[in-house]
MOPAC internal coordinates of N, CA, C and O (Angstrom, degrees):
PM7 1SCF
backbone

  N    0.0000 0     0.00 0     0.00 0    0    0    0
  C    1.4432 1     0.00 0     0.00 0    1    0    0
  C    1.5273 1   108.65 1     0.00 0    2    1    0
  O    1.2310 1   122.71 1   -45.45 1    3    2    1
  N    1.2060 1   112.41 1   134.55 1    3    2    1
  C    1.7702 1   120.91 1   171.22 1    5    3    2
  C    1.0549 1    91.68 1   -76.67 1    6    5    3
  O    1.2310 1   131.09 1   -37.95 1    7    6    5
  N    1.6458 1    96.21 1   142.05 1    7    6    5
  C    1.5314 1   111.78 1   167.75 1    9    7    6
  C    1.6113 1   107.08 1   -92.97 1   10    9    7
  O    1.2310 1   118.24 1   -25.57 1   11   10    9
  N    1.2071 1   120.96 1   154.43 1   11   10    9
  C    1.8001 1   137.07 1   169.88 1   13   11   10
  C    1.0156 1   125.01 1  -131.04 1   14   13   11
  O    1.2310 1   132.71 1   -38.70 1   15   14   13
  N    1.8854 1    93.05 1   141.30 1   15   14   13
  C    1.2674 1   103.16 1  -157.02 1   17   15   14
  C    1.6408 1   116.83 1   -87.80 1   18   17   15
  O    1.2310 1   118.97 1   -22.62 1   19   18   17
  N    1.2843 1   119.57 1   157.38 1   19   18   17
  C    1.3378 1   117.63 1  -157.26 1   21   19   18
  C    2.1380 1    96.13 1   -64.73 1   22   21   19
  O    1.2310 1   117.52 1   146.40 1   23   22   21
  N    1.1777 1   122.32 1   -33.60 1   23   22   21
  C    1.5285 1   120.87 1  -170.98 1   25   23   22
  C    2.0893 1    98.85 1   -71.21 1   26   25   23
  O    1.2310 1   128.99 1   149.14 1   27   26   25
  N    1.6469 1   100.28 1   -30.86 1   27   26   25
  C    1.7264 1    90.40 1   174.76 1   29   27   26
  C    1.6654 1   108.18 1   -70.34 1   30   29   27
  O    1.2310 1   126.77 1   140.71 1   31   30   29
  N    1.2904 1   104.58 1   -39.29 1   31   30   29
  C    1.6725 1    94.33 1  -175.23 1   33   31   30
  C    1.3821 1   113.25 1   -73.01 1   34   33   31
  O    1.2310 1   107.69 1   173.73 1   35   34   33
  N    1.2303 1   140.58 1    -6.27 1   35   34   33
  C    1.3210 1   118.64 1  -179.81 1   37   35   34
  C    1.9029 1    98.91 1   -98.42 1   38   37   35
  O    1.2310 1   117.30 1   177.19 1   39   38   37
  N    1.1045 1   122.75 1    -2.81 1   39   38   37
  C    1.4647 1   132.17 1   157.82 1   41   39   38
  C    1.4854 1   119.42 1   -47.79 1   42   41   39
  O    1.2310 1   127.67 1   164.14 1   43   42   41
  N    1.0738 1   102.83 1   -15.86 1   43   42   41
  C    1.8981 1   116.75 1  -147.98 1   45   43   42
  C    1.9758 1    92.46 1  -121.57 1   46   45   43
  O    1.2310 1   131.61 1   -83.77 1   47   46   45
  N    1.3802 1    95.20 1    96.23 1   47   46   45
  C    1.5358 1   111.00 1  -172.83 1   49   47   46
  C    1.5751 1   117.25 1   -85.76 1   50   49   47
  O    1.2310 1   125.16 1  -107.39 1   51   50   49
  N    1.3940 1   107.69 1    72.61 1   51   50   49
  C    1.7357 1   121.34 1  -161.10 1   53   51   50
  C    1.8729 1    98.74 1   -74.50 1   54   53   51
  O    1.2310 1   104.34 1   -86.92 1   55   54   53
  N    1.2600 1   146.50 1    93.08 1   55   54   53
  C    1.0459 1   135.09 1  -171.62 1   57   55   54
  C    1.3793 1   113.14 1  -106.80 1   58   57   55
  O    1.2310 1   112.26 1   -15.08 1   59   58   57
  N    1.7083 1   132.21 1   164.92 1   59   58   57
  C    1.3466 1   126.14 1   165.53 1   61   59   58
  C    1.5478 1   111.93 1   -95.66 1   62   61   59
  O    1.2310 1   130.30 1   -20.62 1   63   62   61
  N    1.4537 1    97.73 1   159.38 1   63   62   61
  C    1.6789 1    92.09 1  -169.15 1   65   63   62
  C    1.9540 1    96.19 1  -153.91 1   66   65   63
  O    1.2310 1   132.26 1     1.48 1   67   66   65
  N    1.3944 1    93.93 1  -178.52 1   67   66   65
  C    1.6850 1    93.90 1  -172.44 1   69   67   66
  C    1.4547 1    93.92 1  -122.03 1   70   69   67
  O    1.2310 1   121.43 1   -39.83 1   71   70   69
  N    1.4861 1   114.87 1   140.17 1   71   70   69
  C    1.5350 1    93.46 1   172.09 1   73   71   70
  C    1.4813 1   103.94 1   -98.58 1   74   73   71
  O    1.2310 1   119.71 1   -24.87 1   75   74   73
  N    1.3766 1   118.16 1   155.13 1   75   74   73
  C    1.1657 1   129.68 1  -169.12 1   77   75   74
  C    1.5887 1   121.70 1  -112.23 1   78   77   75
  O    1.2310 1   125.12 1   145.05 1   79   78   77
  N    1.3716 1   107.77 1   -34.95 1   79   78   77
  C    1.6594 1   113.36 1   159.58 1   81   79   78
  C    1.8950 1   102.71 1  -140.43 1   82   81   79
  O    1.2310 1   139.92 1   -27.28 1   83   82   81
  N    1.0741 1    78.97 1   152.72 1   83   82   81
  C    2.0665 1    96.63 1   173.69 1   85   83   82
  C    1.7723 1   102.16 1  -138.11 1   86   85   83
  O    1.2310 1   129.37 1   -57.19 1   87   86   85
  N    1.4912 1    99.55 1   122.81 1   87   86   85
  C    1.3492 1   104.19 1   173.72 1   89   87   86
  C    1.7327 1   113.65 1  -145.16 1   90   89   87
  O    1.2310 1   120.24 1   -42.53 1   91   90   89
  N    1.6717 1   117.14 1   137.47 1   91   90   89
  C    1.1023 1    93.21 1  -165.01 1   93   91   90
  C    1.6344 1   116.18 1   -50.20 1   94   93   91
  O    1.2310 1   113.99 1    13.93 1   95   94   93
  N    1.5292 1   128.98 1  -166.07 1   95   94   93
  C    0.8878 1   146.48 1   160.92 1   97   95   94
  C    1.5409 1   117.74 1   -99.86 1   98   97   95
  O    1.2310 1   115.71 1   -75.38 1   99   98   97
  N    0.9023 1   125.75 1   104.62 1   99   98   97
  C    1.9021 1    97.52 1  -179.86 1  101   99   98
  C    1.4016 1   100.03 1  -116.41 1  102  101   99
  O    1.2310 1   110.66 1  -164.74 1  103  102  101
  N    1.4049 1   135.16 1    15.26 1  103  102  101
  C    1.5072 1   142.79 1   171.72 1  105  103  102
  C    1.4836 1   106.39 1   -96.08 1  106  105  103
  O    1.2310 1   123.12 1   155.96 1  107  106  105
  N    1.4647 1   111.62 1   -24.04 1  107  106  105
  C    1.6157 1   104.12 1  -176.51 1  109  107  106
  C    1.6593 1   108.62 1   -74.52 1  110  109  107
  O    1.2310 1   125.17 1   -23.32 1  111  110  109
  N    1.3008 1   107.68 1   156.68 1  111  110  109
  C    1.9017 1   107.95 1   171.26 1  113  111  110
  C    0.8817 1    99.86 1   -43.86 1  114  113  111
  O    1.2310 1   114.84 1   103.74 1  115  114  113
  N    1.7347 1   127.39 1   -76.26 1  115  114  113
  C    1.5785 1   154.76 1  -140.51 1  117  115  114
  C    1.5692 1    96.81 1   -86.38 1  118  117  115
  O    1.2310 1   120.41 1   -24.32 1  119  118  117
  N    0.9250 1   116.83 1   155.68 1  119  118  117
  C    1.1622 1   132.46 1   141.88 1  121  119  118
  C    1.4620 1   142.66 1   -54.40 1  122  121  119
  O    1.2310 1   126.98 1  -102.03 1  123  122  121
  N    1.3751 1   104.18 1    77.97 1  123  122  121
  C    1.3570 1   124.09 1  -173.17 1  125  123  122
  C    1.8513 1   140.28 1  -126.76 1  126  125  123
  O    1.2310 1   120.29 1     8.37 1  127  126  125
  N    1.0360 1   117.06 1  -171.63 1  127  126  125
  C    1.6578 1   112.79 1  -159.70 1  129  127  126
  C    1.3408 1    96.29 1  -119.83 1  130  129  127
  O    1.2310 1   100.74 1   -55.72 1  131  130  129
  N    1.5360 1   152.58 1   124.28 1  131  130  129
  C    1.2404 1   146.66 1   141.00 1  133  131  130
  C    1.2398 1   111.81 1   -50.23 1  134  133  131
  O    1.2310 1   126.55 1   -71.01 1  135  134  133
  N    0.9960 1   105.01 1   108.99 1  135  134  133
  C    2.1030 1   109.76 1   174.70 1  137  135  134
  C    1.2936 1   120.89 1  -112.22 1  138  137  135
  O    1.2310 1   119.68 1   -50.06 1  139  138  137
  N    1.5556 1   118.21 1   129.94 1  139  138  137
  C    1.1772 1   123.01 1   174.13 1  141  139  138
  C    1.5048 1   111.58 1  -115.71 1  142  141  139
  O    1.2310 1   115.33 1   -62.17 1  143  142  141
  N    1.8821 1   126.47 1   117.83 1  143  142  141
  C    1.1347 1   135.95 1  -163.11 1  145  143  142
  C    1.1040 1   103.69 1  -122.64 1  146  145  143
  O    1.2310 1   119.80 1   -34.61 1  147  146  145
  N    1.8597 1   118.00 1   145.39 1  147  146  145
  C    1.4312 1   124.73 1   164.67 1  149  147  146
  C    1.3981 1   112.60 1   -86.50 1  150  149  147
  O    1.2310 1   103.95 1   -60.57 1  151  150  149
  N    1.4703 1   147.17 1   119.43 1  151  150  149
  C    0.9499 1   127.70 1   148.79 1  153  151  150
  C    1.5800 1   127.49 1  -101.31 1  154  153  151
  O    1.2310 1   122.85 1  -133.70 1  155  154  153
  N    1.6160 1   112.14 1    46.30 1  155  154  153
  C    1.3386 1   115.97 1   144.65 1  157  155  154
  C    2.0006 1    87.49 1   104.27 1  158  157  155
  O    1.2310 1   131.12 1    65.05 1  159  158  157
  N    1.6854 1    96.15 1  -114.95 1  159  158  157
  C    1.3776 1    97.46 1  -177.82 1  161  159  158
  C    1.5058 1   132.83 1  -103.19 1  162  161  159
  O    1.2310 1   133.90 1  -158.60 1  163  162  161
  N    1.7286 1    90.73 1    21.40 1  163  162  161
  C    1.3627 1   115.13 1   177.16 1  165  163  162
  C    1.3484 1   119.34 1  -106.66 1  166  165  163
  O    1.2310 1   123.84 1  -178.73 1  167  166  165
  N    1.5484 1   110.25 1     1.27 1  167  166  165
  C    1.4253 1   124.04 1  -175.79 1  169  167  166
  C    1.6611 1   124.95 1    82.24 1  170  169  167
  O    1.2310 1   134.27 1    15.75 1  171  170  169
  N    1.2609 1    90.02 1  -164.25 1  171  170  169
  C    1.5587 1    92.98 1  -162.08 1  173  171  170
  C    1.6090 1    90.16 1  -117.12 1  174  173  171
  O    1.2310 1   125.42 1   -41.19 1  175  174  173
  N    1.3169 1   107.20 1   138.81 1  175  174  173
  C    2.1148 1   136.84 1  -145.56 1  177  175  174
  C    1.3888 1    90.77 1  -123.02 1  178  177  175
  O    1.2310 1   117.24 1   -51.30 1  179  178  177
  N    1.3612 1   122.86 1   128.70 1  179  178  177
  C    1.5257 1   138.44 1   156.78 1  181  179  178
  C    1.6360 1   109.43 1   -87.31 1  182  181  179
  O    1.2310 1   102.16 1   -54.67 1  183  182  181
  N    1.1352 1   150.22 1   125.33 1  183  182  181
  C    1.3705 1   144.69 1   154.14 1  185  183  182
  C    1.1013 1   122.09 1  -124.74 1  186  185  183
  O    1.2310 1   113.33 1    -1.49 1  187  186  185
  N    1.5250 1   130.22 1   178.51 1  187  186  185
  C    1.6988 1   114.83 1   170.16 1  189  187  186
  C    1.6353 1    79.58 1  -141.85 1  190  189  187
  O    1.2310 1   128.86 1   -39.98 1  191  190  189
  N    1.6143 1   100.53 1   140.02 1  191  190  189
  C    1.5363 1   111.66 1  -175.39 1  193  191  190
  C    1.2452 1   110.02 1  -134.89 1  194  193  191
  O    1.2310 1   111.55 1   -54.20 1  195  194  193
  N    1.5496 1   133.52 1   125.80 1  195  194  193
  C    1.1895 1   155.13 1   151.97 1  197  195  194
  C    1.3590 1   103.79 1   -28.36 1  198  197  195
  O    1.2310 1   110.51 1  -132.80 1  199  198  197
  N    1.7055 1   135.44 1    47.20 1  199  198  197
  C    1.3873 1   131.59 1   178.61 1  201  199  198
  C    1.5722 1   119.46 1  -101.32 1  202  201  199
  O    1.2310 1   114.39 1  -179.14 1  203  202  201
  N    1.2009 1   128.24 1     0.86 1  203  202  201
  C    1.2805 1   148.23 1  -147.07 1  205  203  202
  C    1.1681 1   109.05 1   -60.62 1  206  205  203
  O    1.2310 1   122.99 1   113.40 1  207  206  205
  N    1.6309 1   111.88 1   -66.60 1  207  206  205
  C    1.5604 1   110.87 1  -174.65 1  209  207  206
  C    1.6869 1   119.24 1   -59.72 1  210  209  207
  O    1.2310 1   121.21 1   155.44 1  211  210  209
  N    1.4381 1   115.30 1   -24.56 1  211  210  209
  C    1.7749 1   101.02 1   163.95 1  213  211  210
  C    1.3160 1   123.05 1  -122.49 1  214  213  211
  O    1.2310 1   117.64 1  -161.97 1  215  214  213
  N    1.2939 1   122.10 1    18.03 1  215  214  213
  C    1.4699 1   131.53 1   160.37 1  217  215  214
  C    0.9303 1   123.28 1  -103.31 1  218  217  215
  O    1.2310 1   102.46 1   -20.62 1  219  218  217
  N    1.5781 1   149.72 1   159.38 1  219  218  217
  C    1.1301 1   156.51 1   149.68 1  221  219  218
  C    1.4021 1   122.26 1  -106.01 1  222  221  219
  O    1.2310 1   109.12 1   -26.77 1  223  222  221
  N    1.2078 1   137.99 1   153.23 1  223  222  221
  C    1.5897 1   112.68 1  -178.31 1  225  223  222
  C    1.3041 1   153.01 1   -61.19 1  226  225  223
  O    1.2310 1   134.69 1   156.83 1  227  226  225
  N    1.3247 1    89.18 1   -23.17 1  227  226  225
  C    1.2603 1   122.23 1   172.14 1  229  227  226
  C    1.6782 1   133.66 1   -82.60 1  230  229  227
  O    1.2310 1   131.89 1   174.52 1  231  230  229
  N    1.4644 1    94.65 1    -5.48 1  231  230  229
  C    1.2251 1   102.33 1   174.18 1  233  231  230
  C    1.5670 1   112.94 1  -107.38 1  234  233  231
  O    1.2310 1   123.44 1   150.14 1  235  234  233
  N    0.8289 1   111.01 1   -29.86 1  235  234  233
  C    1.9028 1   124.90 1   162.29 1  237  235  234
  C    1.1129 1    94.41 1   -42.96 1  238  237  235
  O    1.2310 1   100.66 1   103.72 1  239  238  237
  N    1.2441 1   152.71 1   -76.28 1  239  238  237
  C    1.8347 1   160.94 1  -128.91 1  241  239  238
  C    1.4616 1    93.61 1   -60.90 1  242  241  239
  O    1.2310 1   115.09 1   -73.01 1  243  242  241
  N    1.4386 1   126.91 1   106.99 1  243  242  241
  C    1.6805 1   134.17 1   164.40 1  245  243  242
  C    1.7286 1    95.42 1   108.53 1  246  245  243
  O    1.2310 1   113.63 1   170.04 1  247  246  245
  N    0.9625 1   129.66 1    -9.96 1  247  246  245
  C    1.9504 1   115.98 1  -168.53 1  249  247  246
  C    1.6349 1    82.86 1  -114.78 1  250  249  247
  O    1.2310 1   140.91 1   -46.53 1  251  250  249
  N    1.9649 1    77.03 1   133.47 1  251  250  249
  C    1.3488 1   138.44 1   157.96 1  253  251  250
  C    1.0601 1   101.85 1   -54.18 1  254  253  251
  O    1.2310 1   119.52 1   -60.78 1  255  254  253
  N    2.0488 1   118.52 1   119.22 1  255  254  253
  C    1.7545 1   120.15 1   149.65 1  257  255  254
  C    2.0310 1    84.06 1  -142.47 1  258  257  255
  O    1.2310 1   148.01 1    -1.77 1  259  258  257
  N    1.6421 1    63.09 1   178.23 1  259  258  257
  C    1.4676 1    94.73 1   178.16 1  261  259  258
  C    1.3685 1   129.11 1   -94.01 1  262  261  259
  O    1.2310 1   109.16 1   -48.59 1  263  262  261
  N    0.9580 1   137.90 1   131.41 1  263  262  261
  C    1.8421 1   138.06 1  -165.25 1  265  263  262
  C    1.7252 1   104.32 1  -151.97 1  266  265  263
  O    1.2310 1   131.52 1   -41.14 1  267  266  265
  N    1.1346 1    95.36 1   138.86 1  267  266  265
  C    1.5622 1   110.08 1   172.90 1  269  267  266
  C    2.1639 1    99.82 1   -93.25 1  270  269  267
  O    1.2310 1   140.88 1   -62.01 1  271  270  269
  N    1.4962 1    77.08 1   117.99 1  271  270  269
  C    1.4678 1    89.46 1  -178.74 1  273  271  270
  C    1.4223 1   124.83 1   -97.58 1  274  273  271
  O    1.2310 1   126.78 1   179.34 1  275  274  273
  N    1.4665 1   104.57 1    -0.66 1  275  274  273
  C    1.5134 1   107.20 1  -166.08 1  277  275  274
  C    1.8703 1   113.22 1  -113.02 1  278  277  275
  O    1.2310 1   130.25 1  -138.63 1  279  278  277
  N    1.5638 1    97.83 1    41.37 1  279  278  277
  C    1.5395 1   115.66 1  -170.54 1  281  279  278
  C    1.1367 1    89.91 1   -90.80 1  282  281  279
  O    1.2310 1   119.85 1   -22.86 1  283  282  281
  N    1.4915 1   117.90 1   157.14 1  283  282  281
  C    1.9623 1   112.49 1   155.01 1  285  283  282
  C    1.3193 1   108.01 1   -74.59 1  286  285  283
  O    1.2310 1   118.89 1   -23.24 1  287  286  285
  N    1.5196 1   119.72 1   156.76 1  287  286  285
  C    0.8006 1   106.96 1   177.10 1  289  287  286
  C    1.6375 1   128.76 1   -91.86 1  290  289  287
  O    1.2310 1   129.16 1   -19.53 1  291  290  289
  N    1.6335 1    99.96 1   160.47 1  291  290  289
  C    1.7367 1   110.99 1  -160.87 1  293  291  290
  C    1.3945 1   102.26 1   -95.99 1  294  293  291
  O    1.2310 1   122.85 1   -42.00 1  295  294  293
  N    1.5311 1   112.15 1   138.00 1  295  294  293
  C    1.6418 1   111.88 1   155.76 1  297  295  294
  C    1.4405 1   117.18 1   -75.56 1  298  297  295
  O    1.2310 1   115.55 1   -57.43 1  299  298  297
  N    1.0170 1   126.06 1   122.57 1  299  298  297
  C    1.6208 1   155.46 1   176.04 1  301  299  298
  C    1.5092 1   119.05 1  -111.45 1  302  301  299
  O    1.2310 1   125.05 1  -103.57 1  303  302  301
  N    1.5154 1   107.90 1    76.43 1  303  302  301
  C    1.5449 1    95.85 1   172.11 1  305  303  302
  C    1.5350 1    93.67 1    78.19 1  306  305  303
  O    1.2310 1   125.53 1    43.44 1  307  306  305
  N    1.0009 1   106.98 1  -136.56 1  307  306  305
  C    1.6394 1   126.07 1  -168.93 1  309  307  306
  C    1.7175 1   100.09 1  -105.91 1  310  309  307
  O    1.2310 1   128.18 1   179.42 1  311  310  309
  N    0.8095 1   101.86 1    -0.58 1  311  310  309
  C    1.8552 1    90.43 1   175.19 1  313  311  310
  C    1.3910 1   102.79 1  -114.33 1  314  313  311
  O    1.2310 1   122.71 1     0.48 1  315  314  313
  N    1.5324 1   112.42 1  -179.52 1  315  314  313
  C    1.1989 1   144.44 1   172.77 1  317  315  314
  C    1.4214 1   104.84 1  -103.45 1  318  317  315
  O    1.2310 1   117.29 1   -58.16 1  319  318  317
  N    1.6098 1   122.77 1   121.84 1  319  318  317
  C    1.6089 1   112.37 1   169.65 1  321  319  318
  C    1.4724 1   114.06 1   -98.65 1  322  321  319
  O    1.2310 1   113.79 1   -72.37 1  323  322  321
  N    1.2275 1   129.35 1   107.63 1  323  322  321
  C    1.5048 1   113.05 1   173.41 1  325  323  322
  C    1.3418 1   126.15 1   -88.79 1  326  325  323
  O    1.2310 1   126.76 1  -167.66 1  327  326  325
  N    1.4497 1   104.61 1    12.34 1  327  326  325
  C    1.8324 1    86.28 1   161.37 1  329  327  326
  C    1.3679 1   101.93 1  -160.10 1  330  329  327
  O    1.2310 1   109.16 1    18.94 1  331  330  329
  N    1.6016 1   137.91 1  -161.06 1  331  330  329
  C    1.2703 1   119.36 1  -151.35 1  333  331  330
  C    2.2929 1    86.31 1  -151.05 1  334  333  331
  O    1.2310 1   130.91 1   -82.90 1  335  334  333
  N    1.2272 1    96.56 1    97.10 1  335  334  333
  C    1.7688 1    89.85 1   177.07 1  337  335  334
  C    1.5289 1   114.23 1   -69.82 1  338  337  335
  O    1.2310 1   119.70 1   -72.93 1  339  338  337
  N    1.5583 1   118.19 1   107.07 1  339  338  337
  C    1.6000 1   121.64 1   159.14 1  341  339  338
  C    1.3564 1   124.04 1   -26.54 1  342  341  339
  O    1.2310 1   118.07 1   -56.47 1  343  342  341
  N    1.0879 1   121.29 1   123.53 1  343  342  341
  C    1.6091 1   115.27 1   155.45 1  345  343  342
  C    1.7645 1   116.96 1  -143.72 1  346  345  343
  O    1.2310 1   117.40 1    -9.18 1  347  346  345
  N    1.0243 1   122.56 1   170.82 1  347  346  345
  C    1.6662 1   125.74 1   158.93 1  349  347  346
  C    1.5218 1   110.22 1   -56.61 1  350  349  347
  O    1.2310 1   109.59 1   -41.63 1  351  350  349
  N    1.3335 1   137.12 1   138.37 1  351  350  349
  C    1.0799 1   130.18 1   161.18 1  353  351  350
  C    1.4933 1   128.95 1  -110.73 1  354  353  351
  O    1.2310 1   125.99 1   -79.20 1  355  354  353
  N    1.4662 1   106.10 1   100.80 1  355  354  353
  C    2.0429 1   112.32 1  -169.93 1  357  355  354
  C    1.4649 1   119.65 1   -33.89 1  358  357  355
  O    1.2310 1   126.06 1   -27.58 1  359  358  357
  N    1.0809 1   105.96 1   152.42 1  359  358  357
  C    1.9216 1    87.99 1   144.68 1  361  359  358
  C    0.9963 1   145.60 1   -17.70 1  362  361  359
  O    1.2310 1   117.12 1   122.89 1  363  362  361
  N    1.2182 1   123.08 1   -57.11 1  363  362  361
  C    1.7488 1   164.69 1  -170.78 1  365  363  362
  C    1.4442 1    94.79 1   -99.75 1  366  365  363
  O    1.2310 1   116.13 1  -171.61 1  367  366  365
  N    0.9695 1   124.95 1     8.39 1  367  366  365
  C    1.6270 1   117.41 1   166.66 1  369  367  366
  C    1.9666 1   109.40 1    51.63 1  370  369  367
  O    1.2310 1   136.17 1  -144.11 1  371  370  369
  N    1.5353 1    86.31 1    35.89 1  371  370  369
  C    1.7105 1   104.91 1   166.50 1  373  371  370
  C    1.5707 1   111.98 1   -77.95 1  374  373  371
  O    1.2310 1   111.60 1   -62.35 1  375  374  373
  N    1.3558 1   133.42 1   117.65 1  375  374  373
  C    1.2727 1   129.45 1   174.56 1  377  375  374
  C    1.5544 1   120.97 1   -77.59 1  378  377  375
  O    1.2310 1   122.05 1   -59.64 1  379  378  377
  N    1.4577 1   113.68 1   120.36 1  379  378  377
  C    1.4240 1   105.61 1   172.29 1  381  379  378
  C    1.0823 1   110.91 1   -86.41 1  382  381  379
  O    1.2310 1   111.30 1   -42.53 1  383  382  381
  N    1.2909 1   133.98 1   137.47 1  383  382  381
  C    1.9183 1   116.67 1   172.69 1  385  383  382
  C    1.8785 1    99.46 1   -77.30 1  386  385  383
  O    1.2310 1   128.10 1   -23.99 1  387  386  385
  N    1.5789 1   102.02 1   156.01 1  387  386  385
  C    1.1905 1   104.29 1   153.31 1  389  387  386
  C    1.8095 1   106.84 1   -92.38 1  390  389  387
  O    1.2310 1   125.26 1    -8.44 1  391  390  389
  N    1.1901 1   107.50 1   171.56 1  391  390  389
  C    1.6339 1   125.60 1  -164.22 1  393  391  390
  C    1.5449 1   100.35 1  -162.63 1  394  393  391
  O    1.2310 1   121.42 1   -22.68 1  395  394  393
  N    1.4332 1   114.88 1   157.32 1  395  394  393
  C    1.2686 1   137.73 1   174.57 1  397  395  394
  C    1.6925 1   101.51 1   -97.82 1  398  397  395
  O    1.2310 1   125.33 1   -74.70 1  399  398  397
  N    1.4133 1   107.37 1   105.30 1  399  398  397
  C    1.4794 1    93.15 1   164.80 1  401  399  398
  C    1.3104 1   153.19 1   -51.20 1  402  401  399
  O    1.2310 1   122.90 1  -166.39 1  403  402  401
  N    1.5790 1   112.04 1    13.61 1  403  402  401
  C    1.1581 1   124.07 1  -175.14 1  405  403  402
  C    1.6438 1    90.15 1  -165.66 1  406  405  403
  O    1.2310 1   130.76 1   -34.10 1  407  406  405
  N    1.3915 1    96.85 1   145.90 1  407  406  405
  C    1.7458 1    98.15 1  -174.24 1  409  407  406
  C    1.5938 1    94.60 1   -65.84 1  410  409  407
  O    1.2310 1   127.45 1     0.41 1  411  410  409
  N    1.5917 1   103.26 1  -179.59 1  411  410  409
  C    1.3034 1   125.72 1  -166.23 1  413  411  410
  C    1.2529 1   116.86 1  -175.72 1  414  413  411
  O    1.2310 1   115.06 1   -29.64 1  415  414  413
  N    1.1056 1   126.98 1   150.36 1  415  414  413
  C    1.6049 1   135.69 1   178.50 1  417  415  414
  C    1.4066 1   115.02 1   -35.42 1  418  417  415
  O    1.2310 1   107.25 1   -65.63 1  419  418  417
  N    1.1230 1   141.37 1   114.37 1  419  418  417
  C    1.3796 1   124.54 1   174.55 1  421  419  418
  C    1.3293 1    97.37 1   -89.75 1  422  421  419
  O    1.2310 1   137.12 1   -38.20 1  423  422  421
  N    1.7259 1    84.44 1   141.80 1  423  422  421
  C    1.9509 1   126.56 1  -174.24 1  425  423  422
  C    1.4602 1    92.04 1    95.34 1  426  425  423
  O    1.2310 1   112.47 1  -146.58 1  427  426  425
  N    0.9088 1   131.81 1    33.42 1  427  426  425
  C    2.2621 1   124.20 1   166.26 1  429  427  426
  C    1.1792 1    76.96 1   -74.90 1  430  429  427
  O    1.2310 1   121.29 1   -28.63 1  431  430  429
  N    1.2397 1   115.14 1   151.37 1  431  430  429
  C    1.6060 1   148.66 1   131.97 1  433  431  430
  C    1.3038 1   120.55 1   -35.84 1  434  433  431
  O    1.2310 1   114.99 1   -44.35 1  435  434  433
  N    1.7999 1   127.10 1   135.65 1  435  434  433
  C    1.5462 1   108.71 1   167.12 1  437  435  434
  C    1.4580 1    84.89 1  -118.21 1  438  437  435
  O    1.2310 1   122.80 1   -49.13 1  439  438  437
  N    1.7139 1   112.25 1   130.87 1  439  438  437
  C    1.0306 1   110.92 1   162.89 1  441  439  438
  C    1.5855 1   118.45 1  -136.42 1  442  441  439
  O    1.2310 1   120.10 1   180.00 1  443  442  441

């Protein structure tokens, strides 16, 4: 593992956000979710996320995760992703999201 330096990690703009729609993807390779997130006063984030095996779409709609927003943005299929949602990654390459245990402002800082 590379080690990092404390001036690269505060580079790395990890924010909270709300998601606002979840729909499958059926343009991505993988198996994935088109997500559209508020993060407050940073706006509202398009992504497509590898969440499939323990989400459904409908249960995403209003929950708080975390995403690094300050990536360029990626071509995905036919979209543009502008930010990248955190999670644990299983064995099985099952995504856990991270979440704030208690709601919170969307666009706080994780630092």
């Amino acid at each position: 593992m590379e080690e990092l330096s404390w001036d690269n990690f505060l580079k790395v703009e990890m924010r909270v956000g709300s998601i606002l729609s979840a729909e499958v993807f059926t343009e991505a390779k993988n198996p994935a979710y088109r997500l559209m997130i508020d993060f407050g006063a940073f706006g509202k984030k398009k992504t497509s996320s590898q969440i499939t095996k323990k989400y459904k779409p409908e249960e995403l709609i209003g929950r708080q995760v975390i995403a690094v927003i300050n990536f360029p943005p990626k071509q995905i299929a036919n979209m543009m992703s502008e930010c990248l949602v955190l999670g644990g990654l299983g064995e099985n390459k099952e995504v856990t999201l991270i979440q704030p245990d208690s709601a919170v402002p969307n666009g706080m800082r994780i630092g």
